[in-house]
N, C-alpha and C positions, 0 to 999 in steps of 0.2 A: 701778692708780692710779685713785684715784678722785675726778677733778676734774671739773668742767666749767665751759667759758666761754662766758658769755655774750657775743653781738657786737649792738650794733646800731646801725647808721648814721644819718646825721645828714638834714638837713634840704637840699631845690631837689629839681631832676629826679632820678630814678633810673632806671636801665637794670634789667633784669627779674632778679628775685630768685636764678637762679641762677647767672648772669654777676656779678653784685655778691658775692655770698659768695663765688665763686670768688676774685674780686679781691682780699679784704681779706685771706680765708685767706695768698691766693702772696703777698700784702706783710708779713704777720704772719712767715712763716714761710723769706721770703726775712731778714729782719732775724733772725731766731735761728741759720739757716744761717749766716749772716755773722759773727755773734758768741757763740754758745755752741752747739757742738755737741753737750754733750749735752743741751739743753734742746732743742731741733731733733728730735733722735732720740728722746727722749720725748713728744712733742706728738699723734704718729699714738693716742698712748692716751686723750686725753683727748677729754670729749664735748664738741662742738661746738654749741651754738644759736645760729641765725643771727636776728634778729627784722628782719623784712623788713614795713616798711611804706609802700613809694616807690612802689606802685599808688594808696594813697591819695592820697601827696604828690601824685601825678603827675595824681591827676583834679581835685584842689583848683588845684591852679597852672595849668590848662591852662582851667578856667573862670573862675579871678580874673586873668589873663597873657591869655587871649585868645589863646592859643598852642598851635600842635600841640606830642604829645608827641614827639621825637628820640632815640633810641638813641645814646648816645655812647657804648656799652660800648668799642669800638676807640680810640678817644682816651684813658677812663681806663687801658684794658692798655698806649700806648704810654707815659704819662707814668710809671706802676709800671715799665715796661724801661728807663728813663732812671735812675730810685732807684736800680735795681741796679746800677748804673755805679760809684754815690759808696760807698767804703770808711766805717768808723765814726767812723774821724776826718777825713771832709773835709765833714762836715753842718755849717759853720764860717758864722761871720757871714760870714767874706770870699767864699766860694764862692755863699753866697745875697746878696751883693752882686752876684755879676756874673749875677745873672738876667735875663732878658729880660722887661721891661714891670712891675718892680718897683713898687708903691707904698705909701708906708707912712702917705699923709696921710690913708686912711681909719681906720685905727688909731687915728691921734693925735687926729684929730675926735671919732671916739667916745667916748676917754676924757676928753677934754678936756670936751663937751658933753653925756653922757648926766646927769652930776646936777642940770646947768643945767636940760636937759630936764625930766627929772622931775621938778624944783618945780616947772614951769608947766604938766608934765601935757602935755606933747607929746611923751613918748619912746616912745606907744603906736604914736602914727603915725607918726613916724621906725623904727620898728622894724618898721610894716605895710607901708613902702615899699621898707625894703633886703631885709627877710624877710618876708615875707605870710605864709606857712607857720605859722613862727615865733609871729608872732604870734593867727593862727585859733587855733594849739594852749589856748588859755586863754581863746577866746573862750567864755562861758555862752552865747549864741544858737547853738551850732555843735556838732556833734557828734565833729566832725574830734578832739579832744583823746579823750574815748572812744575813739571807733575806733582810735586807734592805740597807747594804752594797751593795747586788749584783744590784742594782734599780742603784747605783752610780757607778759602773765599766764602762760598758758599755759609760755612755755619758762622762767620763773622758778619758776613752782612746780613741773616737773619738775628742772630742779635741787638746788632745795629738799628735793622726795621722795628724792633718792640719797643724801640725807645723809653728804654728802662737802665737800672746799673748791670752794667757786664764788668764780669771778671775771667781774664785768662789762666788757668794752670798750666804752664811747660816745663815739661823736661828736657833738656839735655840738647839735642838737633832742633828740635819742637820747641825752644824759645829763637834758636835762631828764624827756624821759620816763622813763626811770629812773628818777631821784631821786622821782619822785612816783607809780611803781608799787612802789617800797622803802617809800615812808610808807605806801601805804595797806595792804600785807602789814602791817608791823608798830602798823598804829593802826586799821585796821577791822574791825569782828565779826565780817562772814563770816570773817575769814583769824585767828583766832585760837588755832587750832591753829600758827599760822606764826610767831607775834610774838615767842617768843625766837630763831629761827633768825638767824642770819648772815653775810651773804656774806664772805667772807674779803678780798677788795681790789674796791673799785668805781676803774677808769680813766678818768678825763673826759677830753676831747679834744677841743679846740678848742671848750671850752666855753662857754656864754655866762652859767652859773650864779654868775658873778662881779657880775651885769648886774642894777642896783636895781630897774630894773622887773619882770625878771624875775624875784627873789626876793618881790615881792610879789604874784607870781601861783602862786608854786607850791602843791601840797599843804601842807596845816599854815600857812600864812602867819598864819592869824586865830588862833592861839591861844599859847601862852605857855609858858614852861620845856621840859621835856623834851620836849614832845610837838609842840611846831614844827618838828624831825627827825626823819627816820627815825633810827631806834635802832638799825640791823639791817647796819650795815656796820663791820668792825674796823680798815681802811686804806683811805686814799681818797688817792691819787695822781692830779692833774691836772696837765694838761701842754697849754702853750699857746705858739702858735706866732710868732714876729714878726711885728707889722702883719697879723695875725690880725681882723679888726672885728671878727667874729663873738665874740671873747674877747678884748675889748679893755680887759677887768679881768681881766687873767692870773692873780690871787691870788684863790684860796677860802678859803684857811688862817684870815686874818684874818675872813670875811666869816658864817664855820660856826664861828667856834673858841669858842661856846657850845658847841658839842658836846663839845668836850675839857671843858669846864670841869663842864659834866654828867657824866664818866667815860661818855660813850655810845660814842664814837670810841678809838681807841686810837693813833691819825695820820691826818693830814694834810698834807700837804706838796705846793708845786708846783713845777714845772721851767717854766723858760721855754728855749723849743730856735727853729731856725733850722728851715723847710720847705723843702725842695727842690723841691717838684713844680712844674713847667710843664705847662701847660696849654694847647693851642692857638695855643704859641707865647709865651704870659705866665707869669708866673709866679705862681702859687695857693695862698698860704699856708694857706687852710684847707682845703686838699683830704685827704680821709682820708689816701691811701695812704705821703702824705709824713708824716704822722704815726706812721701803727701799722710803717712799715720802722724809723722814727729811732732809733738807737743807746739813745735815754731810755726808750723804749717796750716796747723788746726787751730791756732790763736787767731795768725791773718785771716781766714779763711770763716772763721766765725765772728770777726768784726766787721767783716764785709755783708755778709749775711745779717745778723742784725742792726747796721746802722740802719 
């Protein structure tokens, strides 16, 4: 078999690069043991890139926070042994109703007030307050957006060189970063040996590429017709969680669907799913691992795998 998938995680603190790939791998692969075993028993063949860039996160937020960094690696492995509890059909509004420290008025704020925002031109700094990270990634005085771009060249253009199907998993910062290390493979010089290749499914997760500010920061924004997308993806499944802030424009379908109308895309399509994870005692609807275990996650993810 000759696949490989790409992973890369989202945006705040992270725990040290091999404790987090461990993580995501047992949540990936606890959700296909769960519901397809032989995509479960095929996985050990494909290659794995992890793009690991939470040393940066973690030096930027620990000088713009005023904060030491904390190892929570034991916290995110206890709230992944709680995922493993719920069967595929109990990831139910009703069961993520009885969470502990539920809220969904961050959600409904965001969607309610980011376009308000954005015509008065405050949704940079409502966005530098809930995400600082987030929002550094597209600062031009910063180099933070570089730096963590370059963590994803390297394992994208090895997958690329196997010239096999690749599939992306991102969450949250980490499909932004994607999405604008996919434009610049298919829209810049250096990478023009690269520009017809294709990844076969790009995964967003708990993405915020729904998000008008954000769309007017990414790669390609300034220019016009085909070339304001990357060209170089054939399925693009996004999947966004309830009272998700982070994704609290759950739909890309509508927001990319020039791409269809370019013949560049071949789908898009989103899911909206319930997150299980608790955290510290609350409950954390953007937390990866309640994402990449969810029944929605482990269906694309095991049709990609066995086609």
């Amino acid at each position: 078999m000759n696949k490989t998938l790409v992973l890369i995680h989202g945006r705040s603190w992270k725990p040290k690069e091999s404790p987090l790939r461990s993580l995501w791998l047992d949540a990936i692969k606890s959700g296909l043991k769960r519901d397809n075993t032989e995509a479960y028993n095929r996985f050990s063949d494909i290659k794995v890139e992890f793009v690991y860039y939470g040393d940066i996160n973690n030096k930027f937020l620990k000088k713009e926070l005023n904060k030491p960094w904390i190892d929570d690696s034991d916290s995110r492995r206890i709230t992944l042994e709680q995922l493993r509890g719920y069967t595929a059909g109990q990831f139910t509004k009703r069961n993520y109703n009885k969470l502990p420290g539920k809220e969904s008025f961050k959600e409904g704020a965001a969607d309610v007030l980011s376009p308000i925002l954005n015509f008065f031109n405050l949704s940079e700094a409502l966005i530098a307050q809930v995400a600082p990270d987030m929002r550094e990634y597209w600062n031009d005085e910063s180099v933070f957006g570089t730096e963590v771009r370059r963590q994803m060249i390297k394992p994208l253009k090895r997958a690329f060189d196997r010239k096999g199907s690749t599939a992306i998993v991102a969450h949250s910062l980490g499909s932004m970063i994607s999405y604008d290390t996919l434009w610049k493979f298919n829209r810049y010089g250096e990478w023009f040996d690269y520009w017809k290749l294709k990844i076969d499914l790009f995964v967003t997760l708990g993405s915020p590429l729904g998000d008008i500010t954000v769309q007017e920061n990414l790669k390609g924004r300034k220019a016009s017709g085909e070339r304001r997308y990357p060209g170089n993806i054939r399925k693009w499944v996004n999947i966004a969680a309830e009272d998700d802030y982070i994704s609290h424009d759950s739909k890309i379908s509508d927001d990319y669907r020039k791409m269809r109308r370019h013949d560049m895309i071949e789908s898009i399509r989103d899911y909206k799913i319930y997150n299980l994870s608790v955290r510290d005692g609350k409950s954390n609807p953007h937390h990866s691992c309640g994402y990449l275990i969810h029944p929605t996650t482990t269906r694309v993810l095991a049709d990609w795998i066995l086609a």
